[in-house]
LUMBABA-704451 format. One line per 10 residues: number of its first residue (from 1); their letters; for each residue x, y, z of C-alpha. Coordinates in steps of 0.001 Angstrom, whole numbers. Each point is the difference from the previous one (the first is absolute). Last residue first. Example, Ala and Ser with C-alpha at 12.3 -4.5 7.8 and 13.67 -1.06 7.14 Angstrom:
! LUMBABA-704451
2) sa) 13670:-1060:7140; -1370:-3440:660
***
This chain:
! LUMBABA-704451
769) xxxxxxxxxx) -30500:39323:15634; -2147:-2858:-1078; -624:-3189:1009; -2422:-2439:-1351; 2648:347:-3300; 236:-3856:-65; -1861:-2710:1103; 752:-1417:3504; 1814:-3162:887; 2000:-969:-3024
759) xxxxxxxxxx) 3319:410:2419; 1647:3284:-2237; -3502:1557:587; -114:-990:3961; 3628:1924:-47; -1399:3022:-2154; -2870:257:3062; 2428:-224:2795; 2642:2486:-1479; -3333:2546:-993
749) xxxxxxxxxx) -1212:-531:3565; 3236:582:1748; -93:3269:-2060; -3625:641:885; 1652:-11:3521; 2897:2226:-457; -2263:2409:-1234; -2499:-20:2634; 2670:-29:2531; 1580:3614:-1428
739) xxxxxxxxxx) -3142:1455:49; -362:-1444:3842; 3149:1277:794; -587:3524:-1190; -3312:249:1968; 1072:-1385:2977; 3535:2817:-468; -2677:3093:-644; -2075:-1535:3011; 2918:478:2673
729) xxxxxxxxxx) 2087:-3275:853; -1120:-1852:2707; -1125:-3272:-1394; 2413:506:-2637; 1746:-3604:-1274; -3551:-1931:354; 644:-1501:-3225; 3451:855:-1512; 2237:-2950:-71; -3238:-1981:-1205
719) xxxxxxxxxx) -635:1707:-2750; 3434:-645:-1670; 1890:1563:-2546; 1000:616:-2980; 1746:3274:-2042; 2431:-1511:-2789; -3494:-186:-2609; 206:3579:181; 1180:853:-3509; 2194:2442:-1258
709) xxxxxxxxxx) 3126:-1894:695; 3251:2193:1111; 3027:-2077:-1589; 2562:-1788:2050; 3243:1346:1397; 700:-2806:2522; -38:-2582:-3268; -2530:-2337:-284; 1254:-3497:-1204; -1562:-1661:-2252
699) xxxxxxxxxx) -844:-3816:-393; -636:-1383:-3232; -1823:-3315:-742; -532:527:-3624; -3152:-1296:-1616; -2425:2215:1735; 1910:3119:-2299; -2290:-915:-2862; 1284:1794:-3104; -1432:2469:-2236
689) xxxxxxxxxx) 3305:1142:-2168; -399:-2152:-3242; 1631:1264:-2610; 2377:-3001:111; -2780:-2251:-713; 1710:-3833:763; -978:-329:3022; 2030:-2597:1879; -1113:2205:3437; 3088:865:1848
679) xxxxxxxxxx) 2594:-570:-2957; -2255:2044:-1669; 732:-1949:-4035; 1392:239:-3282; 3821:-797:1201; -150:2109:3068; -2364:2748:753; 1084:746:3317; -2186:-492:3737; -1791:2117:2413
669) xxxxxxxxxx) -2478:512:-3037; -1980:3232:961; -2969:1358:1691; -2117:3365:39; 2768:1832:-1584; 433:3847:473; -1540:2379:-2282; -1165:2495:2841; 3448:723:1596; -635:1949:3158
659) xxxxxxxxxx) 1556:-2852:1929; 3125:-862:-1975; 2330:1326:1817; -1455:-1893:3619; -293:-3188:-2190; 3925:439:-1426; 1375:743:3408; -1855:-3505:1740; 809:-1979:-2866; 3777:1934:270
649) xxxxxxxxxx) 282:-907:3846; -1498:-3584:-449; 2760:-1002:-2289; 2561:1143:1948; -1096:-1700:2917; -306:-3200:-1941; 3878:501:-1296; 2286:1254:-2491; -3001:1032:-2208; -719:-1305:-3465
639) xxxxxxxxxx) -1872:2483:-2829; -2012:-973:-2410; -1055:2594:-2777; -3318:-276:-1713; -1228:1914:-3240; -3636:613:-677; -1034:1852:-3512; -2035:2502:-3; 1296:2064:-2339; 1399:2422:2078
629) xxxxxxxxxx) 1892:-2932:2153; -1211:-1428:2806; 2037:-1388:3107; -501:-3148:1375; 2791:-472:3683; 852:-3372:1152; 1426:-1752:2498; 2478:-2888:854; 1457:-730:3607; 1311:-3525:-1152
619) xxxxxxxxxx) 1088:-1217:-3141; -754:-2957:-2260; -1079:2301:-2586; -4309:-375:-3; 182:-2463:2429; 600:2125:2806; -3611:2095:-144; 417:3517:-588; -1157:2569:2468; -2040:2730:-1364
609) xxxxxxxxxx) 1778:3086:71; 19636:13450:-2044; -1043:-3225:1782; 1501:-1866:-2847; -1366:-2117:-3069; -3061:1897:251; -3763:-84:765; -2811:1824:43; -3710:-674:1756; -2232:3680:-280
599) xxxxxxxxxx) -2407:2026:954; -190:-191:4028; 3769:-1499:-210; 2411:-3807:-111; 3030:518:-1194; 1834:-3456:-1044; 3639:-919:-239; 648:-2260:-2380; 1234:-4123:-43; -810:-1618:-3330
589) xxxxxxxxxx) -1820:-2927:43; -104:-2567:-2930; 1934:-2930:2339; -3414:-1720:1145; -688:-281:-4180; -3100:1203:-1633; 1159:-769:-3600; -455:2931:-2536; -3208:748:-2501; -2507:685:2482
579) xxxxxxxxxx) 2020:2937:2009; -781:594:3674; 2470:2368:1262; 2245:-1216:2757; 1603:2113:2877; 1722:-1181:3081; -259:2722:2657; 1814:2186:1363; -1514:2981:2525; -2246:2748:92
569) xxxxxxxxxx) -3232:783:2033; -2893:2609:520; 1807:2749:-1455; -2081:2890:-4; -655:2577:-2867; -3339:-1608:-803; -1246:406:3461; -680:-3272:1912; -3149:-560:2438; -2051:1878:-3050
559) xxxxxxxxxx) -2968:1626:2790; -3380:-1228:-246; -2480:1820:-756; -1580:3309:1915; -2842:-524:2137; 1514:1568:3313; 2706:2403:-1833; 3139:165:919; 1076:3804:839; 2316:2369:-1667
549) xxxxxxxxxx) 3018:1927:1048; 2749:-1591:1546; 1935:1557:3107; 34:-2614:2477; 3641:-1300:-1550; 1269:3462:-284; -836:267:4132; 1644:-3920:553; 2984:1153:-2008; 536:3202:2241
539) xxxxxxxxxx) 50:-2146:2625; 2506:-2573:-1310; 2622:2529:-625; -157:1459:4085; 102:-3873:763; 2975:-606:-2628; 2269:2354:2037; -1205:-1213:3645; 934:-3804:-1307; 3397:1367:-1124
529) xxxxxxxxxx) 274:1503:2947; -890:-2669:1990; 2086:-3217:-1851; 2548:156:2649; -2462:-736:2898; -833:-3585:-1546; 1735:-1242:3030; -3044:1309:1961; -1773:-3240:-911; -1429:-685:3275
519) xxxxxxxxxx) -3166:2338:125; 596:3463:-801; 2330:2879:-1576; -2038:608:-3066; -3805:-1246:740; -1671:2815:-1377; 2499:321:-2753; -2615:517:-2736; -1529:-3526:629; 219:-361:-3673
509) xxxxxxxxxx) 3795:882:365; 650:-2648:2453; -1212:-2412:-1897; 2403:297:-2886; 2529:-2:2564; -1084:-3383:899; -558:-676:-3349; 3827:443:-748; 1125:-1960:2722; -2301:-3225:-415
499) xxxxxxxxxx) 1027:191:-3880; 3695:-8:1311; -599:-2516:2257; -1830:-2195:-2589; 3141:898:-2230; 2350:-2120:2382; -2809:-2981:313; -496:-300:-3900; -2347:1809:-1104; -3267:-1789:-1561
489) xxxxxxxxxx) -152:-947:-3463; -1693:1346:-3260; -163:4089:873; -2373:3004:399; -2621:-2472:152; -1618:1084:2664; 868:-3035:2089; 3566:-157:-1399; 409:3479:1130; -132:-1015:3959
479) xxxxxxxxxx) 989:3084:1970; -65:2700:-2385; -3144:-1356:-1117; -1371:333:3563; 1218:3496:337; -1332:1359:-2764; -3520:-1228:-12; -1327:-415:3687; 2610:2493:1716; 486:2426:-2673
469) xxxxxxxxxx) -2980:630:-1904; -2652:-1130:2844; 1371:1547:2995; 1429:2618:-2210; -3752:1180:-813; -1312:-84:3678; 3208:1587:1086; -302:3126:-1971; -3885:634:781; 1162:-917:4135
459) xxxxxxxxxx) 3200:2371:-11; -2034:3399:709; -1535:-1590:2999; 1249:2485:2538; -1666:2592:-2814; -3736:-1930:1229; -1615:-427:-3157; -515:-3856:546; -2973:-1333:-1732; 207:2579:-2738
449) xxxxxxxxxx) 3311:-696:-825; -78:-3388:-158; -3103:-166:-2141; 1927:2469:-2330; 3542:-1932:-118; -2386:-3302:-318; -1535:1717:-3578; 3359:743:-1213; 1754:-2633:543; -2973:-2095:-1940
439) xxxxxxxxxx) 282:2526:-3001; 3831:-204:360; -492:-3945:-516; -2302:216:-2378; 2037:2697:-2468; 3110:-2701:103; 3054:1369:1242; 1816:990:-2374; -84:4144:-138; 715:-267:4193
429) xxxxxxxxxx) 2924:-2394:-1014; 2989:2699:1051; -375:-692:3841; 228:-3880:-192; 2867:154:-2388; 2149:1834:1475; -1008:-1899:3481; 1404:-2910:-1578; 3005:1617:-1587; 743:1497:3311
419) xxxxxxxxxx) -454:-3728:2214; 2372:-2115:-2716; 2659:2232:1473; -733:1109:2950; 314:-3731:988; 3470:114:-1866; 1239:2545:2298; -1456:-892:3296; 1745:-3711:-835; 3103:1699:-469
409) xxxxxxxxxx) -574:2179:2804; -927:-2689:2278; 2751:-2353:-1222; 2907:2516:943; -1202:-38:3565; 28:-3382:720; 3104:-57:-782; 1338:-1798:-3129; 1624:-3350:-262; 3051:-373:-1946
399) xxxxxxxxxx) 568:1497:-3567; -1421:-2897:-1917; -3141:1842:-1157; -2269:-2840:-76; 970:-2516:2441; 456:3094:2525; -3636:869:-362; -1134:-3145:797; 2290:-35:3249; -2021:3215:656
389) xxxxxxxxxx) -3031:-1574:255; -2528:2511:1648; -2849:-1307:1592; -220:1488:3621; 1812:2923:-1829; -3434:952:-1977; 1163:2325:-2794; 400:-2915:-2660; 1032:46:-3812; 1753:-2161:-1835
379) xxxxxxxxxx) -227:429:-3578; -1744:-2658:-2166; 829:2112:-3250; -3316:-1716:-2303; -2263:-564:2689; 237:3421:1336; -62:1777:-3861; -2944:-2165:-953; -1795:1888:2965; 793:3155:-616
369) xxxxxxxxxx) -1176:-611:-3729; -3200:-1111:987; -1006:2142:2648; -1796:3062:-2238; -1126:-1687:-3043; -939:-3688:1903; -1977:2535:2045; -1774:1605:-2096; -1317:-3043:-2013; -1269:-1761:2951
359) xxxxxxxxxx) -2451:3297:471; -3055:-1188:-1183; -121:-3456:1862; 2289:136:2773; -1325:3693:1125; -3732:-1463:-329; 1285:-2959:2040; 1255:2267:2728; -2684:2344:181; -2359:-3014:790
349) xxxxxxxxxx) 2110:-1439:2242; -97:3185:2364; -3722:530:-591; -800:-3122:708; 1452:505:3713; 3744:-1694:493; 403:2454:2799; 2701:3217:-809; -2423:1943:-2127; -560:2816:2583
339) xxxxxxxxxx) 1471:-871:3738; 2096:3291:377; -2944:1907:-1003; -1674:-1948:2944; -4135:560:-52; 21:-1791:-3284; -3653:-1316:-321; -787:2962:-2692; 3427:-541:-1709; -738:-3819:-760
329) xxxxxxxxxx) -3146:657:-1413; 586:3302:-2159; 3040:-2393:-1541; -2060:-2427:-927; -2190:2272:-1754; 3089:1173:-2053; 1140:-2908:-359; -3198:-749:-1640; -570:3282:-1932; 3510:-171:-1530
319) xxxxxxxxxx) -297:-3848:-1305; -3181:1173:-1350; 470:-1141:-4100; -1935:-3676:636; 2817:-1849:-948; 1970:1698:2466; -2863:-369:2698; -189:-3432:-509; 3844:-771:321; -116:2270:3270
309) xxxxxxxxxx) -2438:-1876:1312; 1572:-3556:-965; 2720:974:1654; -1144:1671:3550; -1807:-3091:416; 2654:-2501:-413; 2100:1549:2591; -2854:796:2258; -786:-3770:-258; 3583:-374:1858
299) xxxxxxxxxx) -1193:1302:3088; -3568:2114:268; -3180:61:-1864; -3115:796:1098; 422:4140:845; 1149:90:-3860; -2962:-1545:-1171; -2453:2294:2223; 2292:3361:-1479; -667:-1714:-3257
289) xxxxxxxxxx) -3884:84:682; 24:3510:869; -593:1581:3209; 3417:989:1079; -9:2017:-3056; -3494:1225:192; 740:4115:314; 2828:-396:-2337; -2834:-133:-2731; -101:-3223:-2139
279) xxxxxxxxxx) 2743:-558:-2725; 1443:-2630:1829; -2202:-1927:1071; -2349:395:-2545; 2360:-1973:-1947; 334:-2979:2395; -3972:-5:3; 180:457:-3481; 2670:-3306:-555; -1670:-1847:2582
269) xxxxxxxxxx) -3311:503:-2725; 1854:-1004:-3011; 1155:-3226:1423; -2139:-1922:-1558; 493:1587:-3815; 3233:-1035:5; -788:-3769:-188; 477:-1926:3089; 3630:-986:914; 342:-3203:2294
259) xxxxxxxxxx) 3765:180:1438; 2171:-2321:1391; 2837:1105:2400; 3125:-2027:1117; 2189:1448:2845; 3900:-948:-195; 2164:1451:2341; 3388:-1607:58; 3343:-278:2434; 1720:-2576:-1544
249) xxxxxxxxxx) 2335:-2651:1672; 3227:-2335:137; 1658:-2440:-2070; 410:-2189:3192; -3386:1084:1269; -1053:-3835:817; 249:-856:-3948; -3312:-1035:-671; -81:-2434:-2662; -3555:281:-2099
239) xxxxxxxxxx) -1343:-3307:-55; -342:-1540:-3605; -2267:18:-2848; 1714:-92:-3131; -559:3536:-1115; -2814:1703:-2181; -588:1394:-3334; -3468:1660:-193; -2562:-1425:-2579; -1324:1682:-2929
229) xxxxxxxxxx) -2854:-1886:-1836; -1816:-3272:-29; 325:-2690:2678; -2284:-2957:-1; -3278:954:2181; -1722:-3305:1173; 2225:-2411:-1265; 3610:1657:570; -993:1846:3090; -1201:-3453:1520
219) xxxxxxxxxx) 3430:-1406:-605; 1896:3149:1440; 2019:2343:-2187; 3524:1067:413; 1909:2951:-1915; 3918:646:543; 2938:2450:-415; 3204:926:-1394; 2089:-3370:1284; 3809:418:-1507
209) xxxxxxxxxx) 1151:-2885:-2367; 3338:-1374:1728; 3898:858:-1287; 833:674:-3320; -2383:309:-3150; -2475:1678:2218; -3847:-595:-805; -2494:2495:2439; -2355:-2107:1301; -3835:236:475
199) xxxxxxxxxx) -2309:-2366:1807; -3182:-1272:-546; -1993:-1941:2163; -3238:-1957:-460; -1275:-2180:3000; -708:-3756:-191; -2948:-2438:145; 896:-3080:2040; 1193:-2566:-1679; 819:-1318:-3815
189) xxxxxxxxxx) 1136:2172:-2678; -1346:3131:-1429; 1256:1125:-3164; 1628:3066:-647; -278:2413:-3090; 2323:3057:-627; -1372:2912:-2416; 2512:2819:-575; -696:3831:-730; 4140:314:1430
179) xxxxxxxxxx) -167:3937:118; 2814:1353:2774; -575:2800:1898; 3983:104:1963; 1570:-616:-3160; 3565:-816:-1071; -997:-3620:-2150; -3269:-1935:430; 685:-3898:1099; -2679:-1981:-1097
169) xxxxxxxxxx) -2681:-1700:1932; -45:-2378:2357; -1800:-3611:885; -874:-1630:2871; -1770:-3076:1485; -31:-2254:3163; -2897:2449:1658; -530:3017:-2593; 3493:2010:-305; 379:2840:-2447
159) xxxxxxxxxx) 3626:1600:-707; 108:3226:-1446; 3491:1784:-1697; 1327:3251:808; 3572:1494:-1778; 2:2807:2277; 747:3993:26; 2510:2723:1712; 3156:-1364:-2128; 1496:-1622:3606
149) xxxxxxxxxx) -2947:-2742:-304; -2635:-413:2526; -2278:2858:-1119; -3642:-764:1995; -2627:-516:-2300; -2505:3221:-892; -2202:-1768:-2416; -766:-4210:-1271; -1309:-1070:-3005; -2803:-2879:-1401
139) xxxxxxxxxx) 894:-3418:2072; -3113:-1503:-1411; -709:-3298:2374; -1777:-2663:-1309; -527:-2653:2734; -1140:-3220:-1066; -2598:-2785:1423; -173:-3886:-1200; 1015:-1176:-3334; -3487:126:-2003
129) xxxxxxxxxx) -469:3469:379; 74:2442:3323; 776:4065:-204; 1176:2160:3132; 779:3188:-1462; 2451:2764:1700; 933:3445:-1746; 3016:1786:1222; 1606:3624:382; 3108:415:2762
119) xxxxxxxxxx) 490:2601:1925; 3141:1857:1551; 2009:-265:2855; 2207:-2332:2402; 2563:-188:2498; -786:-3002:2341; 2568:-1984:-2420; 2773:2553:706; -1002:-358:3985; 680:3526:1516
109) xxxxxxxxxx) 695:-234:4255; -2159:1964:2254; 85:3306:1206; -1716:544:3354; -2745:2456:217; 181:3089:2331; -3867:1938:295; -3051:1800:-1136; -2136:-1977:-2395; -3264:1032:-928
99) xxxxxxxxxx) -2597:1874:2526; -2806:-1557:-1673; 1701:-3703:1328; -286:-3129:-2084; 525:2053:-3380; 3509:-375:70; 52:-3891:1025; -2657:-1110:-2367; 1987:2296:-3009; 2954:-2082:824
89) xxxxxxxxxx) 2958:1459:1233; 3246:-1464:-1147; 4046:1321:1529; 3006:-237:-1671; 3469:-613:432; 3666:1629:4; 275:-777:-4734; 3506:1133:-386; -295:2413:-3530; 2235:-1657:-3188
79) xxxxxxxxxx) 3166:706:-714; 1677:3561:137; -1187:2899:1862; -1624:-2196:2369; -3438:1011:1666; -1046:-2247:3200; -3507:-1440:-548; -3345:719:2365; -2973:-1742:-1472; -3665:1188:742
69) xxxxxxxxxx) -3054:-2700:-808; -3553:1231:-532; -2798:-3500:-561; -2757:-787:-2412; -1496:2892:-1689; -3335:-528:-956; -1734:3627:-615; 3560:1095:-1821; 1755:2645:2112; 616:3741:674
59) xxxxxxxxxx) 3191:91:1662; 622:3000:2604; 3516:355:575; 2014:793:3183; 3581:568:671; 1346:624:3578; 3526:-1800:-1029; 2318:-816:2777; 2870:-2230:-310; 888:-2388:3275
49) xxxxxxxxxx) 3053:-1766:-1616; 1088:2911:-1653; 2691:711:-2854; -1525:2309:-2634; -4212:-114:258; -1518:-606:-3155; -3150:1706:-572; -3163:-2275:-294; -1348:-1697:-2739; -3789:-85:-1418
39) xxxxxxxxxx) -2910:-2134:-1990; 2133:-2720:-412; -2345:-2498:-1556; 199:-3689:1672; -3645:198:1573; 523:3093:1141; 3962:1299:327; 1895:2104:2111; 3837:552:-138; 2286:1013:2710
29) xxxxxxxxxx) 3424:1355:309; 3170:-1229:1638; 3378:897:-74; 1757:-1944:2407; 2433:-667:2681; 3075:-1686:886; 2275:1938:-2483; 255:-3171:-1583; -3599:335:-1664; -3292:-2137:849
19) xxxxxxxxxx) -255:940:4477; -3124:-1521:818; -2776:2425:516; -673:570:4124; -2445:2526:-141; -2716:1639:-3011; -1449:3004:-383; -3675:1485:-1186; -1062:-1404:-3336; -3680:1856:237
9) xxxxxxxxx) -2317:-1944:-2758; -3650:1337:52; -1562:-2448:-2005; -3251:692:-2181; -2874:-2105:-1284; -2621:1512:-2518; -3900:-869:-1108; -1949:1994:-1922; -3794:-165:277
***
């Protein structure tokens, strides 16, 4: 039984930073880390005291992860960041409540000597001869130290204490996974028996020796057990120093989930009952065992629900027939037309996450330039004379303040502006849309249809599709393209309003001008006609969009999530070939710009996948991609990131291009062959490729675009939130419920019964699926 722990990481906002440049304000951003990794970093927001961010990551963790820590710093464009503060969470204090952690945290103060990371290896021997008791301690390498010096490394050296006594080792030069392989013997002197500790130092020629880290042992530990192995690198304990709110706060929502995953093979019956779900007659719909799941769960599990359905369901080739069934459900209870797909129901999020997962491509083609073109000219734009600056506008013409007036139709102008090429391109993509989306379209334009044939209800089939196109994929990205990655940072507050204005309008179209002249904002009034104009366009797109031939098949396979011809992601990188006869030096990277397709990974000096442990070049944000020649032969390229986001986005691009590929790697060295040897491993083999990745204490982080997984070990739950859910509910719905029980309960059986195996307690393979 597989075991897995998760965070779900949600950097919210923050209030009342500290003010770090002379402007009075600053430019904070956020970085996350587990157990001294950065894992993730936020946006920087320009000038703001009380920056919002909305970012969330999901971190799939090591079993025994210690503690999460988020630390807000002030960017500087020259010198070094301004560290704000930081805030801990152990694992005891995340997992204390199921619900996670919802709520404003105080910053508190960062201690350099409280800042530590890494490992360190030893091997302990208490031995007694003629001269009393001694200590042998085997100070044998340490990995992943924290960089104290300005060149990005450390010169570490090991200090061992044992009561009275201590001893060090040597000093090892520029190296943050330093080798020492040194034997230090202490002798025990008289009193009480003492504990072990060893510390680590980084040497400085000038100044004080900088504390990377310590190791303690108790007495008893030492004659019982004596320490042998990899040990984590901890502070000097001290109180944590609150500071009272003076650096200020964090909104966060962290929620830690752990995981027991059976073997496949368990879940294969929820995964028929699931599947008979959906391909079962119409007749049974409301019926089915899905229906009884989706009746069950409400709030935020919807969310998660809605997910990992439509992640099984695209492995599974039947992404069309679920929505599709999803879609029969939600239209049969709609007595409203007016009221269709506007609740959170499942299948509102479920459409949503299909569109984010196989359609993410499609957008960043249609909205991306537009949107590059906003941040990049950071015109000033505003219709809404309750907000209008015209003083603003003054300090950047310099011919005297304008009327109110004369900023409208400036404003009108340039909105029109960035709005026609965007609705250009929204109306001429019919031919690149992906085939599963307009398959999908086209199956809820016919539902729609034939629910409500009524002519006064001509608009519904159009609106049902924009509702989901425009105003939960368009419009949303419009709004905040840093969250669909359309760009690196957030908008600053002048081209926020500009984004707000342009996906308002956006918005307007999906609705198709139903709402034109309502509510409060009827200062958008000069935008109508243009609005009217692209409505009429937008109509005739939705009709060509509904107009595919062909049909997904039930049991068909899998569909490729990327096409060959699409461009998953490009971008520099620093490039370095792996070449046995030349030294691996941390400057031997060559910056290139890097294509990333469905067939192919290119690169270039111009624009015209396993992660890679730090120690193999001294660098950070280090992967690498093992290509094969036509002989055979296996060639590997490492490439280094600018950041940890970065990095994730291209491991998470290359797996999702790589899919299909049948003669991919089971495992690889996530280190370099340096000077005869893995620097992860010390073998000396270079041909070699089977590696263990349990040695390497990775963390990775799951990008919002994540790959559809064929198997069904994401669908759990729990009898005991269904038992005696349908007392009333007609026998169809009893009958589905109890199937769907039965299931769930061998399920809890197969979890108990593998647990009692891991314990001794019951012999194995009593069980069986």
């Amino acid at each position: 039984m597989a075991k897995s722990s998760s965070l779900n990481v949600r950097v919210v906002e923050g209030r009342a930073l500290p003010a770090k440049d002379v402007s009075g304000s600053s430019d904070p951003y956020c970085i996350v880390k587990v157990d001294d990794e950065v894992v993730a970093r936020t946006a920087t927001i320009w000038r703001s005291l009380s920056p919002f961010w909305g970012e969330e990551y999901t971190v799939h963790l090591p079993l025994d992860f210690h503690h999460l820590a988020f630390y807000v710093l002030d960017e500087d464009t020259v010198g070094h960041d301004d560290v704000i503060g930081k805030i801990s969470l152990s694992r005891e204090a995340i997992a204390a409540d199921p619900r996670g952690i919802d709520s404003w945290i105080n910053l508190s103060r960062v201690d350099p000597d409280a800042e530590v990371q890494g490992e360190i290896c030893l091997a302990v021997q208490m031995l007694e001869d003629v001269r009393g008791h001694c200590l042998r301690c085997h100070v044998l390498q340490a990995r992943d130290l924290a960089p104290r010096d300005i060149s990005g490394t450390s010169d570490p050296f090991a200090r061992v204490f044992w009561g009275s006594q201590s001893s060090e080792t040597s000093t090892i030069k520029k190296t943050r996974f330093p080798h020492w392989d040194e034997v230090l013997e202490l002798r025990e002197m008289p009193g009480p028996p003492a504990p072990l500790r060893v510390e680590l130092w980084d040497w400085d020629m000038v100044g004080k020796n900088d504390f990377l880290g310590m190791v303690e042992f108790p007495p008893q530990v030492l004659q019982q057990n004596p320490p042998n192995g990899w040990f984590r690198l901890l502070p000097f304990p001290r109180a944590e120093e609150d500071s009272g709110g003076n650096l200020g706060a964090l909104r966060l929502k962290v929620r830690l989930t752990e995981d027991r995953v059976l073997p496949s093979q368990y879940y294969q019956p929820l995964r028929e009952l699931l599947l008979e779900s959906v391909l079962g007659p119409a007749e049974e719909d409301a019926a089915s065992p899905l229906a009884v799941l989706e009746e069950l769960t409400l709030g935020d599990c919807r969310q998660e629900l809605a997910t990992k359905l439509v992640k099984l369901f695209l492995g599974q080739g039947l992404a069309g027939p679920f929505l599709d069934y999803l879609t029969r459900r939600e239209v049969a209870r709609t007595t409203d037309p007016n009221t269709l797909f506007r609740s959170n129901s499942l299948a509102s999020k479920s459409m949503e996450q299909f569109m984010k997962l196989v359609g993410m491509p499609y957008l960043h083609e249609l909205l991306k330039p537009v949107i590059n073109r906003v941040f990049e000219e950071k015109k000033y734009m505003e219709l809404d004379p309750c907000k209008m600056d015209l003083g603003r506008t003054r300090r950047i013409s310099f011919k005297g303040a304008p009327s109110e007036e004369h900023v409208r139709e400036a404003s009108l102008g340039l909105l029109t502006g960035y709005l026609g090429p965007i609705v250009d391109a929204i109306v001429g993509s019919v031919g690149r849309c992906p085939p599963a989306m307009r398959l999908a379209f086209k199956q809820l334009h016919q539902r729609v249809e034939e629910r409500f044939p009524q002519a006064e209800h001509e608009d519904v089939k159009y609106l049902a599709i924009s509702g989901f196109l425009f105003l939960r994929f368009f419009a949303p990205a419009i709004l905040t393209p840093k969250l669909f990655d359309l760009r690196d940072q957030h908008a600053d507050p002048q081209t926020s309003r500009s984004l707000l204005l342009l996906a308002k309008a956006v918005q307007s179209i999906g609705n198709l001008g139903q709402q034109l002249g309502q509510g409060k904002e009827l200062w958008i009034a000069p935008l109508h006609p243009f609005l009217l104009q692209s409505i009429a366009r937008v109509r005739d797109f939705l009709d060509q969009l509904v107009n595919v031939d062909g049909k997904e098949e039930a049991g068909g396979p899998a569909r490729a999530l990327v096409p060959p011809s699409v461009t998953v992601r490009e971008g520099y990188l620093l490039k370095r070939k792996d070449e046995p006869t030349s030294l691996a030096t941390r400057f031997a990277f060559k910056k290139r710009y890097f294509r990333l397709s469905g067939e192919m990974l290119s690169y270039s000096k111009s624009p015209e996948w396993q992660r890679v442990d730090e120690g193999a070049f001294q660098l950070p944000h280090v992967m690498q991609v093992v290509t094969q020649d036509g002989a055979g032969a296996l060639h590997t390229t490492y490439l280094q990131c600018k950041n940890v986001n970065d990095l994730n986005q291209w491991l998470s691009a290359l797996r999702k291009a790589s899919a299909p590929n049948p003669d991919k790697l089971a495992a690889c060295h996530p280190g370099a062959f340096r000077s005869a040897h893995w620097t992860c491993c010390l073998q000396a083999e270079r041909s070699v490729w089977v590696f263990s990745l349990l040695t390497s204490r990775m963390t990775f982080l799951e990008d919002s675009n994540v790959d559809p997984a064929p198997e069904a070990d994401t669908e759990k739950g729990s009898c005991s939130a269904m038992e005696g859910a349908c007392p009333d509910a007609p026998a169809q719905q009893r009958e589905a419920a109890a199937r769907l029980l039965k299931v769930l309960a061998d399920l809890d059986q197969a979890h108990e019964e593998f647990q009692q195996q891991e314990q001794g307690k019951v012999a194995p393979g009593s069980f069986r699926p």
